[in-house]
TIDOTI-990687 format. One record per residue (C-alpha): residue in three letters; x negated, y negated, z negated; residue number from 1. Coordinates in nm, 2 decimals. Layout:
BEGIN
R ALA X Y Z NUM
...
//
This chain:
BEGIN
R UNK -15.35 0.27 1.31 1
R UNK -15.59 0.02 1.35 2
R UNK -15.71 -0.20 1.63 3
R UNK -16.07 -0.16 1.76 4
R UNK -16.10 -0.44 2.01 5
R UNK -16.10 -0.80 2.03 6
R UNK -15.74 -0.83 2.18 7
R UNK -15.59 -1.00 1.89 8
R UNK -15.44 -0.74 1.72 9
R UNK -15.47 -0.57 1.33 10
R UNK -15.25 -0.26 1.32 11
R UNK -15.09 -0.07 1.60 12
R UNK -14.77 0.16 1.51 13
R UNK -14.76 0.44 1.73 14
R UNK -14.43 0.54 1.93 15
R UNK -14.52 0.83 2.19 16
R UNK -14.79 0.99 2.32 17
R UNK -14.81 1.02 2.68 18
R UNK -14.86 1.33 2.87 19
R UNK -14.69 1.56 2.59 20
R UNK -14.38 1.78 2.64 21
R UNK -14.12 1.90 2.42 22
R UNK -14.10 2.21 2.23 23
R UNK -13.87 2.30 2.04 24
R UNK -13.97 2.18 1.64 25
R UNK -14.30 2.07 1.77 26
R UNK -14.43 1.71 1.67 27
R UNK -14.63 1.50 1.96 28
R UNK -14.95 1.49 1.83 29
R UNK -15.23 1.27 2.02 30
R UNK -15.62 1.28 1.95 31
R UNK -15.97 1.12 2.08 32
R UNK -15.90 1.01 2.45 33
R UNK -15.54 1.01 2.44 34
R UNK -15.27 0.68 2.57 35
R UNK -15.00 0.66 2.36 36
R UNK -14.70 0.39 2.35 37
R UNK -14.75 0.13 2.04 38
R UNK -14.63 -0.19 1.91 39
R UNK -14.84 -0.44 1.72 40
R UNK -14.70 -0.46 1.36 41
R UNK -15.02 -0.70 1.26 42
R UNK -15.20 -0.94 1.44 43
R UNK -15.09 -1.23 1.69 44
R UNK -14.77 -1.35 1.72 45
R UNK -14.77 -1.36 2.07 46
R UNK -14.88 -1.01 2.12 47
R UNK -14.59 -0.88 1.83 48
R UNK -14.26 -0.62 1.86 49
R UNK -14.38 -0.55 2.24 50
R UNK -14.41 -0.19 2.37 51
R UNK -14.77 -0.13 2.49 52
R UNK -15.02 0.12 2.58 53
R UNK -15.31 0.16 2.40 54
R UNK -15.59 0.46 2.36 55
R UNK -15.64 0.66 2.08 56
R UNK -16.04 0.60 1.97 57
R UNK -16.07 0.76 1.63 58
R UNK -15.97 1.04 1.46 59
R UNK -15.93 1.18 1.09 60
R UNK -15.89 1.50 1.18 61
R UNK -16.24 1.69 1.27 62
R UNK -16.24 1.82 1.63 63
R UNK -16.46 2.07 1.83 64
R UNK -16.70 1.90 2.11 65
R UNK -16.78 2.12 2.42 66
R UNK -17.11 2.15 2.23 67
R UNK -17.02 2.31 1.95 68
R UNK -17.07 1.98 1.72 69
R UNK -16.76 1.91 1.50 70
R UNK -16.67 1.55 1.48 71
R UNK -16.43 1.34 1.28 72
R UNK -16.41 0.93 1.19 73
R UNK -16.29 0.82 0.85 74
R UNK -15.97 0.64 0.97 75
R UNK -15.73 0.60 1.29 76
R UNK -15.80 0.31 1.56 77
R UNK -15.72 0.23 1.91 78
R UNK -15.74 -0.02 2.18 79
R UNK -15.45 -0.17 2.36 80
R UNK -15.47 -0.14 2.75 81
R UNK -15.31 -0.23 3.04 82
R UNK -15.03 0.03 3.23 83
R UNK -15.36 0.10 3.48 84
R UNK -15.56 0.15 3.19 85
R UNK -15.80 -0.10 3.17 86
R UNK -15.86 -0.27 2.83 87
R UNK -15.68 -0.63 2.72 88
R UNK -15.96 -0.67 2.47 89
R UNK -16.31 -0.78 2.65 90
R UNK -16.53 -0.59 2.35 91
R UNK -16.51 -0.31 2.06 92
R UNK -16.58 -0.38 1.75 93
R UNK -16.66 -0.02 1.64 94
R UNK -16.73 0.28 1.71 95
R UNK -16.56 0.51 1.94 96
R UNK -16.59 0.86 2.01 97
R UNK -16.79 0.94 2.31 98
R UNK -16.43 1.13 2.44 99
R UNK -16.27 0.84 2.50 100
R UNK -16.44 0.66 2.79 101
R UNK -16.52 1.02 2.94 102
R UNK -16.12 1.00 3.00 103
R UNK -16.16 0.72 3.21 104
R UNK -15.91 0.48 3.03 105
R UNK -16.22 0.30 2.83 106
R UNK -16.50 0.13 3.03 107
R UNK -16.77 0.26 2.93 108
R UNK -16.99 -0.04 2.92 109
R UNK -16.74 -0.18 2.64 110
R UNK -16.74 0.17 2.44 111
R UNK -17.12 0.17 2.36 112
R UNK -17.15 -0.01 2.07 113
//
């Protein structure tokens, strides 16, 4: 997955997704909006082989707004945040989908692009 911000990351590997429980033969599977647990596999040294949270902010995989507007980004990105959920990264680079902010993770201020 890659990296949306300015945080000094590349790529993001994702571990867990937060907030899912088990079912039997049932993969976790996160979308738009959603914290997951990720290490860094590119990108500063520094900030490499730690377990982080970081926001899902686009998608492959179309989904339905509220709206009725289906939506989907050509590849997988996030942003790394803290454990209260506010960004490490002062700016994104691309876009986002507007669900991400509306979670309250994201500040919105940084999501418009």
């Amino acid at each position: 997955m890659n990296c949306a911000d300015n945080s000094g990351d590349r790529n993001l590997y994702i571990i867990s997704v937060k907030g899912i429980g088990a079912r039997l033969n049932r993969l976790p599977a996160g979308g738009v909006g959603d914290m997951v647990m990720a290490t860094v596999k590119k990108g500063k040294p520094e900030l490499r082989k730690k377990v982080q949270p970081a926001v899902i902010v686009r998608q492959p995989k179309p989904w339905k707004r509220t709206d009725g507007v289906f939506l989907y980004f050509e590849d997988n990105a996030g942003v790394i945040v803290n454990p209260k959920g506010e960004m490490k990264g002062s700016a994104i680079t691309s876009t986002v989908g507007k669900e991400a902010p509306s979670y309250g993770h994201i500040l919105p201020a940084t999501a418009v692009s």
